[in-house]
Every structure is written in C-alpha cells, then in structure tokens.
C-alpha positions as CSV (number, residue, x, y, z in Angstrom):
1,X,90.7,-84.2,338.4
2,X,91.2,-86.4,335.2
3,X,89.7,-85.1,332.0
4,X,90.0,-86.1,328.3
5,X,92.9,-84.5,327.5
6,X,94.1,-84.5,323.5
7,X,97.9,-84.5,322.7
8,X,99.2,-84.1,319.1
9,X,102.7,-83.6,317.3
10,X,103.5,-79.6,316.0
11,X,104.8,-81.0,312.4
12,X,103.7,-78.2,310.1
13,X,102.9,-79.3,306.1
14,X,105.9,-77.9,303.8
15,X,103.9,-75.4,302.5
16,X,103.0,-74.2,306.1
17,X,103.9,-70.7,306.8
18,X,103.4,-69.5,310.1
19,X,100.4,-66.8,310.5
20,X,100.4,-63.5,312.3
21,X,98.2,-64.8,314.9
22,X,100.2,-68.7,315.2
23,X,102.5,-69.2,317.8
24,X,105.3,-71.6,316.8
25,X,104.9,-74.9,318.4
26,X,101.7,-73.7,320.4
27,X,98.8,-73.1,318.5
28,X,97.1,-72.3,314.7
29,X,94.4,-71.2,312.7
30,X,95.2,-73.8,310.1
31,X,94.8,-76.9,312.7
32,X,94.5,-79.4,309.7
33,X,97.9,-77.9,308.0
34,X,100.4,-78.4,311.0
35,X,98.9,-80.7,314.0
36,X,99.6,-84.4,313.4
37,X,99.4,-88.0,314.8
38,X,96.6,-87.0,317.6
39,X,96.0,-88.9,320.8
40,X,93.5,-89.3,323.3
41,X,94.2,-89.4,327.0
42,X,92.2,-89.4,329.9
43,X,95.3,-87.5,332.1
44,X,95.1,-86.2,335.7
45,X,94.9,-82.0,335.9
46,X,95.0,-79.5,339.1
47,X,91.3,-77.8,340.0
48,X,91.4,-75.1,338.5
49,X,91.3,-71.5,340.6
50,X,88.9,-68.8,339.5
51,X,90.3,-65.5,338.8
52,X,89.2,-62.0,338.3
53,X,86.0,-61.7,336.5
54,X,85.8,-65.9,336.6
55,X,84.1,-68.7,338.0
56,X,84.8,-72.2,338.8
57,X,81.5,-74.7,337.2
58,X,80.9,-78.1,338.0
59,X,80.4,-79.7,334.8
60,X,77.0,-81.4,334.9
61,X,77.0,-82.7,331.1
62,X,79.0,-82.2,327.9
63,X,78.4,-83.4,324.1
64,X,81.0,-84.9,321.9
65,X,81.1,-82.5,318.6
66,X,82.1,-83.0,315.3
67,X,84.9,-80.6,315.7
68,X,86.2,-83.0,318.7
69,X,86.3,-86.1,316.3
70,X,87.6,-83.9,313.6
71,X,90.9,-82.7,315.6
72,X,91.2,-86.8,317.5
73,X,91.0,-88.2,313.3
74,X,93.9,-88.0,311.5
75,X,94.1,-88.3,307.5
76,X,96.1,-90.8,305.8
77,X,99.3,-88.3,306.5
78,X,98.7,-88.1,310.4
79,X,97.7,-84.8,310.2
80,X,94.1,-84.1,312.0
81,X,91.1,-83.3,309.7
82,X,89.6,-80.1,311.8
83,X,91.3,-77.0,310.0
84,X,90.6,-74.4,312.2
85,X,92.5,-72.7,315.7
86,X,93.8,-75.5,317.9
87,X,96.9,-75.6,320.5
88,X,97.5,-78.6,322.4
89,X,97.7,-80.3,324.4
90,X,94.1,-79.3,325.5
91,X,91.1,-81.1,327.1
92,X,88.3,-81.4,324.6
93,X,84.9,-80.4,325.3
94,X,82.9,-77.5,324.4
95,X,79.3,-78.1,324.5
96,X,78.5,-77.7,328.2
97,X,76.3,-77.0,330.8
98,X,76.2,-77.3,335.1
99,X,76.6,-75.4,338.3
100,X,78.5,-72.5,339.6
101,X,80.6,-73.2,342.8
102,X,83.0,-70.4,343.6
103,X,83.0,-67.2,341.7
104,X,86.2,-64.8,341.7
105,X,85.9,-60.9,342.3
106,X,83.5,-58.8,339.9
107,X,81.7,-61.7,338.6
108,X,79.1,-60.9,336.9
109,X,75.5,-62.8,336.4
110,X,73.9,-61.3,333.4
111,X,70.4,-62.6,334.4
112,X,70.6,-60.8,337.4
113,X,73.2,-57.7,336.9
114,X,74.7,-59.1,339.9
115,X,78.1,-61.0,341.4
116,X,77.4,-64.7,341.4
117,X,76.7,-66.4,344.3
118,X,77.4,-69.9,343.5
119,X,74.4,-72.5,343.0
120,X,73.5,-70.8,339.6
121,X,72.9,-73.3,336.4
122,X,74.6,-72.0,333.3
123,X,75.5,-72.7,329.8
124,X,78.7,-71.3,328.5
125,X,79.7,-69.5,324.6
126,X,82.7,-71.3,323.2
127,X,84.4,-68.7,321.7
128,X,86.6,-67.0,324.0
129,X,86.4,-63.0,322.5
130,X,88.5,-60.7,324.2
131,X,86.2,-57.8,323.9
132,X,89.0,-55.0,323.3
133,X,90.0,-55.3,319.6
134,X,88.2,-53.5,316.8
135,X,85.6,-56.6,315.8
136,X,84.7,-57.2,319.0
137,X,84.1,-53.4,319.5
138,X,82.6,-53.6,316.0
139,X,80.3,-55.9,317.5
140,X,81.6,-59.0,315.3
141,X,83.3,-61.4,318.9
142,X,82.8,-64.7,316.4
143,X,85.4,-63.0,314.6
144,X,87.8,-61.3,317.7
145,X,91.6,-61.2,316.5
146,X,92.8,-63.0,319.5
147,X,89.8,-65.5,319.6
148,X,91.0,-68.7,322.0
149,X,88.0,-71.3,322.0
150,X,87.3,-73.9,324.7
151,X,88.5,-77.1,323.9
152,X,90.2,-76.2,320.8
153,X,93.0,-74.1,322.2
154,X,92.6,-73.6,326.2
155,X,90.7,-76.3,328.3
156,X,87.3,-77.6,327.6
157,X,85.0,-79.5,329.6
158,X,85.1,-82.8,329.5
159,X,86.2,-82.5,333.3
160,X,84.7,-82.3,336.7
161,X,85.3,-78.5,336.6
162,X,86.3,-75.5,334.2
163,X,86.8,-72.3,335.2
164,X,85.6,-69.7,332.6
165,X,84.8,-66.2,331.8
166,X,81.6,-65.3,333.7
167,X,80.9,-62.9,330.4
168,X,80.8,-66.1,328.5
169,X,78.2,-67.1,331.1
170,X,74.3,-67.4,330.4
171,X,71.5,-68.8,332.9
172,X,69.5,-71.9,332.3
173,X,66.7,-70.3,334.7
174,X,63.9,-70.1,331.7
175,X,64.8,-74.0,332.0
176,X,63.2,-75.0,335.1
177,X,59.6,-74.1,334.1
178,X,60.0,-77.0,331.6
179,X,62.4,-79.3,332.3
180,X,63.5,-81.4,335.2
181,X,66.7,-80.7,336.9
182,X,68.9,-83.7,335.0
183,X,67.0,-82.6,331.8
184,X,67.9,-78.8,332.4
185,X,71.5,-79.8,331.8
186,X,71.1,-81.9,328.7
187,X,69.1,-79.1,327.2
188,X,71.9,-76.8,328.7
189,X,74.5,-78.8,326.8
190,X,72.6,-78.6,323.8
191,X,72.3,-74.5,323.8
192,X,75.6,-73.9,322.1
193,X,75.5,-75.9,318.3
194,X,72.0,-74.9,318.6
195,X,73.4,-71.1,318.6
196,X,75.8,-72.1,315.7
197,X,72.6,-73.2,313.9
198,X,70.6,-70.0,314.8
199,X,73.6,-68.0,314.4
200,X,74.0,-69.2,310.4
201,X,70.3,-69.7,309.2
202,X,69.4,-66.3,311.5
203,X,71.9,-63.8,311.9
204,X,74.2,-64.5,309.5
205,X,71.9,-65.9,306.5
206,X,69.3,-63.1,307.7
207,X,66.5,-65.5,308.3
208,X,63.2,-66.1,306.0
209,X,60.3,-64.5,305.6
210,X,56.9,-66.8,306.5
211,X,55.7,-69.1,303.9
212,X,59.4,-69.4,302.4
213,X,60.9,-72.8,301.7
214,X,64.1,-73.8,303.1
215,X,66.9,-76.8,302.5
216,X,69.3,-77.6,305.1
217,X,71.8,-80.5,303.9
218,X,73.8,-82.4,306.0
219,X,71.7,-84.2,309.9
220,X,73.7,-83.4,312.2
221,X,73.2,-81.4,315.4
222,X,73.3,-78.4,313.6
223,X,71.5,-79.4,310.4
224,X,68.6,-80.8,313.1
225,X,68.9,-77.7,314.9
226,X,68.3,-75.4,312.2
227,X,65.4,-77.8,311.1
228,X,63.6,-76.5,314.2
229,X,65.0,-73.0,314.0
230,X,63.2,-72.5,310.6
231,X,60.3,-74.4,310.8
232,X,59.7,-72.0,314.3
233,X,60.4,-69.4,312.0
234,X,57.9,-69.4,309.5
235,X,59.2,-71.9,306.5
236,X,56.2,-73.4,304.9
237,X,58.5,-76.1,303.5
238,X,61.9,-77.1,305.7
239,X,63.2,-79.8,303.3
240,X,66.3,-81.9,304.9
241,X,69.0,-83.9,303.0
242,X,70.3,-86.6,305.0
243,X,71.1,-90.6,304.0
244,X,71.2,-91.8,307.4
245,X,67.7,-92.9,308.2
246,X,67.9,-92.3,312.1
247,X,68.8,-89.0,311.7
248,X,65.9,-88.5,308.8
249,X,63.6,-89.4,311.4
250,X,65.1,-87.0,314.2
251,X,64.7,-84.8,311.5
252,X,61.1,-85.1,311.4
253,X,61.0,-84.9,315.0
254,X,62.7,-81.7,315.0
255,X,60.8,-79.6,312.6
256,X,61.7,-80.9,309.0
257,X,58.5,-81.6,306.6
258,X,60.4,-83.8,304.1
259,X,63.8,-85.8,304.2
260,X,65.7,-86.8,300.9
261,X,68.3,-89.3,301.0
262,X,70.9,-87.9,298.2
263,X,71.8,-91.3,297.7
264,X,69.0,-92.8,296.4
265,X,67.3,-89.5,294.7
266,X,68.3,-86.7,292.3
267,X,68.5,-84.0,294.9
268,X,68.1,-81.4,292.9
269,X,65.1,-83.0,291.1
270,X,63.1,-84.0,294.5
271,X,64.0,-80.0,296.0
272,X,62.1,-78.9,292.6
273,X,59.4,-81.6,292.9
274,X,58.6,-81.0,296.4
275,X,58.3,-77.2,295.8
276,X,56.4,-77.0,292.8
277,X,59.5,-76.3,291.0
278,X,60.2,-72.9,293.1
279,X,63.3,-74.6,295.2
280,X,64.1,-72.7,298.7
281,X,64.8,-69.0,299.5
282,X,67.6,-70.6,302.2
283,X,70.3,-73.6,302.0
284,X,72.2,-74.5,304.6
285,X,75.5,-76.6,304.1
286,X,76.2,-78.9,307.0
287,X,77.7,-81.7,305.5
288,X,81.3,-80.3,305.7
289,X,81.5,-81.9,302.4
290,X,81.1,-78.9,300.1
291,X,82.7,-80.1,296.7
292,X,80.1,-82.8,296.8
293,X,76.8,-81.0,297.6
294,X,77.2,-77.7,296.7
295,X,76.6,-78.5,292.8
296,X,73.1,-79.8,293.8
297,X,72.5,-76.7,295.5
298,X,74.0,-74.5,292.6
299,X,71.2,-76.4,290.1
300,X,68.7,-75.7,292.2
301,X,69.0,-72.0,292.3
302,X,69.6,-71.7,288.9
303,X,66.7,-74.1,287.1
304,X,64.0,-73.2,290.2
305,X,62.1,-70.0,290.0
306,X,63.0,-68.4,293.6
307,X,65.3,-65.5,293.1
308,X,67.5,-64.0,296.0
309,X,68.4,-67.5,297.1
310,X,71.3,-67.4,300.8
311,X,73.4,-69.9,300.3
312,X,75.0,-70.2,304.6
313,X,78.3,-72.7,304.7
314,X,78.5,-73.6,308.3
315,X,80.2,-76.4,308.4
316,X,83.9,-76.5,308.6
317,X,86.0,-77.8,305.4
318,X,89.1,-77.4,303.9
319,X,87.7,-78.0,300.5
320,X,87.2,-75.3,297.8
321,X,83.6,-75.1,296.3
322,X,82.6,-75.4,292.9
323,X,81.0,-71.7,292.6
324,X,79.3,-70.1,289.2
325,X,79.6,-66.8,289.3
326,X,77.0,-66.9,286.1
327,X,74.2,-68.3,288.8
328,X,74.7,-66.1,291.1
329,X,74.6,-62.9,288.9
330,X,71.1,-64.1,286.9
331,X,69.3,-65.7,290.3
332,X,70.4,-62.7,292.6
333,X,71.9,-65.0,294.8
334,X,74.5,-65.0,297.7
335,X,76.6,-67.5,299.6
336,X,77.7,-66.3,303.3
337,X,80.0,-68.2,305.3
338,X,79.0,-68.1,309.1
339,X,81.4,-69.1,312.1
340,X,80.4,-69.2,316.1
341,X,77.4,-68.0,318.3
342,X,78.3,-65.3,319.8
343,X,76.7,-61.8,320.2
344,X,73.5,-60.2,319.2
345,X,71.2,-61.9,321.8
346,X,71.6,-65.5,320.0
347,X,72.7,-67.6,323.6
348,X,69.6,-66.2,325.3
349,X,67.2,-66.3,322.4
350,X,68.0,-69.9,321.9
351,X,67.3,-70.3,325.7
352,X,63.7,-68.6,325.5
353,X,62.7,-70.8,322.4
354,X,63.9,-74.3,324.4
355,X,62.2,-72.9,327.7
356,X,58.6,-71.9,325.3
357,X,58.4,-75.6,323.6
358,X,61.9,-76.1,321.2
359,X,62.8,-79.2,322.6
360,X,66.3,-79.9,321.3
361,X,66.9,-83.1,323.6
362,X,65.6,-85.6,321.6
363,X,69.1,-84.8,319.5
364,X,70.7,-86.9,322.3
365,X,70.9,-90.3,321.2
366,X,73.2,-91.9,323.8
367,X,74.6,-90.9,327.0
368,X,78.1,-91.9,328.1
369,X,80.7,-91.5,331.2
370,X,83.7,-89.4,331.0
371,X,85.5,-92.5,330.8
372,X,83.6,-93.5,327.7
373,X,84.4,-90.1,325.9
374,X,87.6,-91.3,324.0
375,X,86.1,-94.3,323.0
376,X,83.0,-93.1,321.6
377,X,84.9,-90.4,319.8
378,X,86.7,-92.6,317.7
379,X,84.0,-94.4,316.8
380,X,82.0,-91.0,315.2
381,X,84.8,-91.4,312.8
382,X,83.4,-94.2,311.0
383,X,79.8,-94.9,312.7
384,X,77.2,-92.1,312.3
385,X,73.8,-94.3,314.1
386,X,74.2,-91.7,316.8
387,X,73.4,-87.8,316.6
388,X,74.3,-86.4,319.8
389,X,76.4,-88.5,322.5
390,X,76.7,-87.1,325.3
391,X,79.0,-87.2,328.4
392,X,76.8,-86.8,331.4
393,X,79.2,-86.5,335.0
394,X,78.8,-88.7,338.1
C-alpha cells in the first residue's frame, strides 16, 4: 500500500544529551533538538497483520495537523520545528477515522463489551499508553512513560490501512443519527484535536462555571474547537484572537461571540473593553507562539478584575514564556500545561456532543487525495487560508 511516509537525518544539536526514554538513532522526546533535514515520501509499505488485542481499519479519512507540518518544516539549521517524541522513518497521520476489516484474538469493542466483528466505524486516540506503568495506573495515559504516538513514532494513517490497538478504539455509532455515512468519517476524523481541545479547556484547565468569560488565542483546529467546547459549556463571553479573517469567521461559526485581530487591536485593551473591564476566568494558548502572546494575557489578568484566572498552554513550543510570578500571587491565578486526549471519558464525550448538535465539520476547509498530502503539507508552512485539510481515501 503506499502511504506518506516521512524520513529525516538522526543529527543530534551539541548540546543534545540522550534521555532515559531516547533510543540512539531511533527516536526522542526532544524531536526539534536532534531530527534534521526532513523529507516527504509517498513510499510503498506491506498490509499490515493484526495482532493480539488488534485490528486492521481501512482508513476512510485523515486530517493534516499542525504537528505533521511541524516535524516535515525544518528551521534555518535543518532541524524540524515539532519538539516533541518522534522516530522515523514513520508514516504521518494521526487524525483518523474508517472501518474495521479483520480483528485479531480478544479484540475488544468498547461500545458493545464484545470482540469486533468487522464492519464497525471507529475513531482512534493517538497516544499509544501502555496501560502497565504507574501514570497509566495513576490514571494519567497522556502522560504513560513509554508513550509511542501514531504518526509521530510508529505508523500513522495516511495509508489505505493501520492496524492499531482496539483499546485505543472508539465507535462513531452516536454518528449515524446525524450524519451521512461520508460525513460520519469527516466528523470521525475530526474527534481527536477536538479531544485535545476538550482535554485542555475541560479536564485539564477544569472548565468554567456558566456566565464566565473565556479567551482562546490562536484559530486553529483546536483554538475553533475549544470555541465550541466553551460556548456549549456555559461562557457568556467566548472571545477569540485570531488575524486570519477566514478563520475569525469559522470562529463565529463555531461558537465564538467576538474575534480580535491582535494585529490591528491592543489585545489586551479590546479583552477589557468587551468585558466590562472583568477580562476571562479561562485563556487558552494555541498559537504555539508563547513569547509573543502570553504578555497580553499576563496584562489582562493583572489590570481586569476576575480573580482565579487558568491560564491552559496547549500548543506545542520550544519557547520559554515570559511569567510574573507577582501576577499570579495578587490575581490567584494559575497556568497549566495540558498534553493529549486520553482518559477520563474525553473520546466518547466529544462523540455525544458532535452526535447531539456540535458540528465540528465546517473546520474542514479543503479536502485532498493521499497523493495530495505532501504537497499540501508544505504549503501550511507558509499559507494559513485553510483550517482543516483533509485527506479523504478512494
């Protein structure tokens, strides 16, 4: 089957040291810090064979992620801009849904507490947790100390097939009562960064209560995602910072009451304006770009009048932030870093809201071939007019 396969150099930084959990000349943590000169190749790989407590899916659709430009870009040194685990070569693709067509032995179908059968329509988690060391068993698998992640480390899904974990498994069932079958699997695809979204504002930021204001920066698929996680939540205000005017719009679409464009506008003046001078019980950075928005946030907290402020950094960055420990102290406030989707209910929640009326497919902009993929992943690098694009498979 051919699939989009990425292939990069192990050249590690000088001041690389290999980690306890890096395996020289096979994978790291630090992705940014050793991987360089990174190619794109649509390469020919075997089928693979279910195993034990696996099944073989036929990938119906699969969207391109910021992560998957972020590993494919390399900086001005050749070394890829994504800093987190990564081993290659790998195939890319993470964000998927489809079908079930051969299961191996003790198989397991959540929905139903059964083996699968084949024929079933899934979505899949991306982190691979291994359920046996102590923050799994804690209950913490975004966080499992020998984590492997599709796409990053071990084979994604831009393919014809993956074969995968059935406990990573979840049914698109709820689906069907709303959606067409084709439709099912975009809003299939779209289940997993709609988890990272509900997995930062929700579980890890600890939500909002009704009636509080909220200010997510950065439109991307998780920024728009957590527009409509909030606003289903309760916000009075969901306030989005975005320059790109097509994703302002989506924005709208998806839940957000006001857009600023932090280009043209003081943010931190228009987030006081627009709530009476109160600013937002929740922020949510999703810009990746943490040096240059966090100070806006930081003003906010301290000259508005909401104390107890949750300050959730979701999106991935090597940079340090700017932090006052002084604004935190007198405003009672908290920054929380949040990573993955997995555990405490978030896959199927995020199911239920999309099957009651959460329509996240209006996110996807453009929909592409598998041939397309490498093509229109080095484009994100420099052209942002599309939010979500979107492999779908003959």
């Amino acid at each position: 089957m051919k699939a989009v396969t990425l292939f990069a150099d192990w050249d590690p930084r000088p001041e690389f040291k290999l980690g306890p959990k890096d395996i020289e000349g096979k994978q790291t943590y630090l992705g940014s810090k050793v991987w360089r000169n990174p190619r794109i190749e649509i390469v020919e790989h075997d089928i693979p064979k279910p195993q034990k407590g696996e099944v073989l899916i036929e990938v119906k659709a699969c969207g391109i992620c910021g992560s998957d430009v972020h590993m494919a870009q390399p900086d001005e040194d050749g070394y890829i801009f994504y800093p987190g685990l990564t081993g290659f070569p790998a195939i890319l693709g993470h964000e998927l849904s489809g079908v079930v067509v051969e299961v191996g032995p003790d198989a397991i179908d959540k929905r139903t507490n059964k083996p699968y059968k084949g024929g079933e329509l899934v979505t899949a988690e991306e982190m691979m947790w291994c359920g046996q060391c102590q923050p799994c068993a804690d209950g913490w698998p975004n966080h499992c100390e020998r984590l492997d992640e599709i796409g990053f480390n071990v084979n994604g899904a831009f393919a014809k097939y993956i074969v995968l974990p059935a406990k990573l498994l979840w049914s698109l069932e709820p689906l069907k009562a709303r959606y067409k079958e084709e439709d099912i699997f975009l809003a299939g695809s779209l289940v997993e960064p709609t988890s990272v979204a509900y997995n930062a504002v929700i579980e890890r930021g600890g939500g909002i209560r009704p009636g509080d204001n909220v200010v997510i920066c950065g439109g991307g698929p998780i920024g728009l995602a957590a527009c409509a996680i909030l606003k289903r939540h309760g916000a009075a205000k969901v306030i989005l910072s975005e320059p790109s005017a097509g994703r302002a719009e989506l924005g709208k679409k998806l839940g957000a009451d006001y857009v600023i464009d932090p280009t043209k506008v003081d943010f931190t003046e228009e987030v006081l304006r627009l709530t009476d001078g109160y600013g937002a019980s929740l922020y949510l950075e999703a810009t990746g770009l943490p040096t240059a928005v966090y100070p806006g946030i930081e003003k906010a907290i301290w000259e508005g009048r909401t104390l107890n402020s949750t300050v959730v950094v979701v999106a991935r960055a090597d940079a340090k932030m700017p932090v006052t420990g002084e604004v935190l102290q007198v405003r009672r406030a908290r920054v929380i870093g949040a990573q993955g989707h997995s555990g405490h209910g978030t896959f199927p929640r995020v199911i239920e809201c999309m099957a009651s009326g959460m329509d996240m497919t209006p996110m996807i902009t453009k929909k592409i071939s598998l041939e397309e993929v490498p093509e229109n992943i080095i484009m994100l690098r420099t052209d942002r007019k599309e939010c979500k694009i979107t492999c779908v498979m003959d």
